[in-house]
N, C-alpha and C positions, 0 to 999 in steps of 0.2 A: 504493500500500500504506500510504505513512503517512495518509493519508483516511480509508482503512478503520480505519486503528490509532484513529486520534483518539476516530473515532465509536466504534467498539468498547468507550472508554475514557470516552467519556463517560455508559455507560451506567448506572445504579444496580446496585448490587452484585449482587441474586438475580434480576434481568433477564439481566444479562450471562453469570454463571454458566452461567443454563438453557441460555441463545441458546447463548453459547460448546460444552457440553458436547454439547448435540444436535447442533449441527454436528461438532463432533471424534469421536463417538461412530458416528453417522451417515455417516461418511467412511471413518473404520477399518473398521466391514462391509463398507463399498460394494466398498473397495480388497483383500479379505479380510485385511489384519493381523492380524484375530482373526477366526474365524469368527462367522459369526451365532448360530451355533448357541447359542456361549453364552454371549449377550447380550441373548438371549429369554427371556422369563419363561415357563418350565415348570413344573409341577407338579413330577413328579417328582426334577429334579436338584436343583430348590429343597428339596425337604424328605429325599427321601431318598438324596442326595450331599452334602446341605448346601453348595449353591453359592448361598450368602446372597448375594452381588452381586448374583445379579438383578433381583430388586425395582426395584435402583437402574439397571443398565442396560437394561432395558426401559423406563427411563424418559426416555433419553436417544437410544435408539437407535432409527432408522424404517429399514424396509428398499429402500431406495433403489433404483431401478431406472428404465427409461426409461418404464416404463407408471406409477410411483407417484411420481416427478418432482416433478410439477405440484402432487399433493396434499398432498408435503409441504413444498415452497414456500408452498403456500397457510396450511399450518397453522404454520410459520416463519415469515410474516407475522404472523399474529394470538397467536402467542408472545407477538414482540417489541410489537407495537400495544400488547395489552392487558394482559400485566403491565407494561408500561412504565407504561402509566396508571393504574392502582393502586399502581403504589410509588411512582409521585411525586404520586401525589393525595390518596386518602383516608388511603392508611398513610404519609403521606410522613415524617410525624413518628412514624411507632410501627413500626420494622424488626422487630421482634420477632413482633409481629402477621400482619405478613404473612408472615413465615418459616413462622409456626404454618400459617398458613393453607395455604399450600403444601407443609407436610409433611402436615395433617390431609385434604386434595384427595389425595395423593401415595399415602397408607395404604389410601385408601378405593378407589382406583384400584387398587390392586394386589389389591385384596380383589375387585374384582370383573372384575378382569385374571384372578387362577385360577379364580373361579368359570365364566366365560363363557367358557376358553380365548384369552383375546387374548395372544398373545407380547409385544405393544408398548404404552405406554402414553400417549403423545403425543397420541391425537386424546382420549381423555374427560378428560385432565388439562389438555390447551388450551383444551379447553370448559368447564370446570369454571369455571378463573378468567374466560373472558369471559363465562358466565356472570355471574358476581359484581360485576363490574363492569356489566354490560347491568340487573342489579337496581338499580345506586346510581345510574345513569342513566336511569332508564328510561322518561322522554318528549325524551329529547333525541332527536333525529330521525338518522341512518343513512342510505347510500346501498348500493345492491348492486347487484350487474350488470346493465346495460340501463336505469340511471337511473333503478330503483326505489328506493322511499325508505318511510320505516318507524319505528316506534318503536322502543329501542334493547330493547325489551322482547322484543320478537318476534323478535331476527338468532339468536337459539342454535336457537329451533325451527326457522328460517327455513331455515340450515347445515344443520341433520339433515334436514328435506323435499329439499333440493336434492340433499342426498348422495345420498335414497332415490332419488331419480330417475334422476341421474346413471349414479351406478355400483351399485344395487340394497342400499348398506348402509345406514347411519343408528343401527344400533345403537349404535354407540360414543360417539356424537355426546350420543344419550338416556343412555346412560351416567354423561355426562360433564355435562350436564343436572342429570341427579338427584343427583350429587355436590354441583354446585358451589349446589345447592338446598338440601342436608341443610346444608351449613355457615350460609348466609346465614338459612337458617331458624333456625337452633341460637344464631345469635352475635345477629343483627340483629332477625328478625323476631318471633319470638317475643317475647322481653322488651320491646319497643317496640309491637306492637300487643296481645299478648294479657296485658300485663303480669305477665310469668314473670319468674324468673330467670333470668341468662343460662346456658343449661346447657355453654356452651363455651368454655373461658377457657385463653390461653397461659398455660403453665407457670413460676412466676416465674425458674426458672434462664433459659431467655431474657433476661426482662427483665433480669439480670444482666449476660449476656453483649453484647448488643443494647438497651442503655437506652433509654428516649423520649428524643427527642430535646424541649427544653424548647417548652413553647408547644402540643406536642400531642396528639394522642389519646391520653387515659390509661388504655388499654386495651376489652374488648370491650366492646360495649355500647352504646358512644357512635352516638349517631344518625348515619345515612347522610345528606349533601348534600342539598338537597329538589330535585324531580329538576331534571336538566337543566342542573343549577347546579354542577354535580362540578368538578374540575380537570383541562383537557384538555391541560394543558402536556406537552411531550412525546410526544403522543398519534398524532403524524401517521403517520411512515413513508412513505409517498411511494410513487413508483416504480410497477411497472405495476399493481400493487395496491389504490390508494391510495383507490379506490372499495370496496372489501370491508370493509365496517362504518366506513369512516370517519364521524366525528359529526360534526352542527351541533344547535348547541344551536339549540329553539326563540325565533323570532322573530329569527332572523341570517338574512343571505344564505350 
């Protein structure tokens, strides 16, 4: 247990949080201390109960069972992988940035969490962010099951084909795609290839609260990594997973 504690602890602050709360969140349905019920995002109790929470615990909460296990192990992997590598990489120096980033993914999920009836919000908001990351990467080379390998460009479509197959969904996945698309477009790509402005910018109360830290990204805008060349410190995770998007960058063994 203190193994577990260490790592737990040595996590960066909004990795730890998410990781930590999905599991507590995720345990409490499992075990019924609260029911599911309401910790699902509904329509109606959301707006006409006003049970404002759920926004928030549909965000934390998956509904656990022996048939949905495995899926959410898997999406508990690439939680911790891939915000792990974006808050120590490209936002390492700018906590603000990525907090925005993770509420503005978070908003845009819940918006299309009522629209499309999803109770949960876990699989388009895990994709959103690796997503985001698979953009600032995206000729470092990926592994996936059966010792396929790929560009880091292709694993978010690559995830939603295998869901469709698997177990006949994939929506969530596209979902969760076109979120984490609408932001890298808003903040990154437009201003740097179509030379706009950037239309997406943290709110300076952040910056406030969560300063740059000195040395780094002085907010949006700033050019992503040129590919392949990101920082993977952190990035591993390991374990029987450890094939499921893991990177190497071009020209390494």
């Amino acid at each position: 247990m203190s193994d577990i504690q260490t790592w737990f602890n040595s996590l960066p602050q909004f990795t730890r949080l998410w990781f930590g709360l999905t599991v507590l969140f995720t345990l409490v349905g499992r075990f019924g201390l609260v029911s599911a019920y309401y910790l699902a995002l509904l329509y109606e109790p959301l707006f006409k109960q006003l049970q404002i929470w759920r926004p928030v615990t549909a965000l934390f909460w998956y509904p656990l069972s022996p048939q949905t296990g495995f899926h959410f192990l898997i999406n508990l992997y690439f939680l911790y992988n891939y915000s792990l590598r974006l808050e120590t990489g490209i936002f390492a120096r700018s906590p603000a940035d990525y907090l925005f980033m993770l509420l503005f993914n978070w908003f845009c999920s819940v918006v299309v969490g009522l629209f499309m009836n999803y109770p949960m919000l876990m699989d388009p908001m895990v994709i959103s962010v690796l997503y985001v990351w698979c953009q600032h990467n995206r000729d470092t080379i990926v592994s996936f099951w059966f010792g396929t390998q790929f560009k880091a460009m292709y694993l978010p479509w690559v995830l939603m084909l295998f869901n469709l197959i698997i177990a006949g969904g994939g929506a969530m996945e596209l979902a969760g795609i076109l979120i984490g698309h609408l932001y890298f477009f808003l903040v990154f790509k437009y201003p740097q290839d179509f030379g706009g402005p950037t239309l997406l910018r943290t709110p300076q109360f952040l910056y406030n609260y969560l300063p740059n830290i000195s040395g780094g990204m002085g907010g949006f805008g700033a050019p992503p990594p040129r590919p392949g060349a990101a920082n993977q410190a952190g990035g591993g995770g390991g374990g029987a997973f450890r094939n499921w998007g893991a990177g190497h960058r071009l020209g390494r063994e």
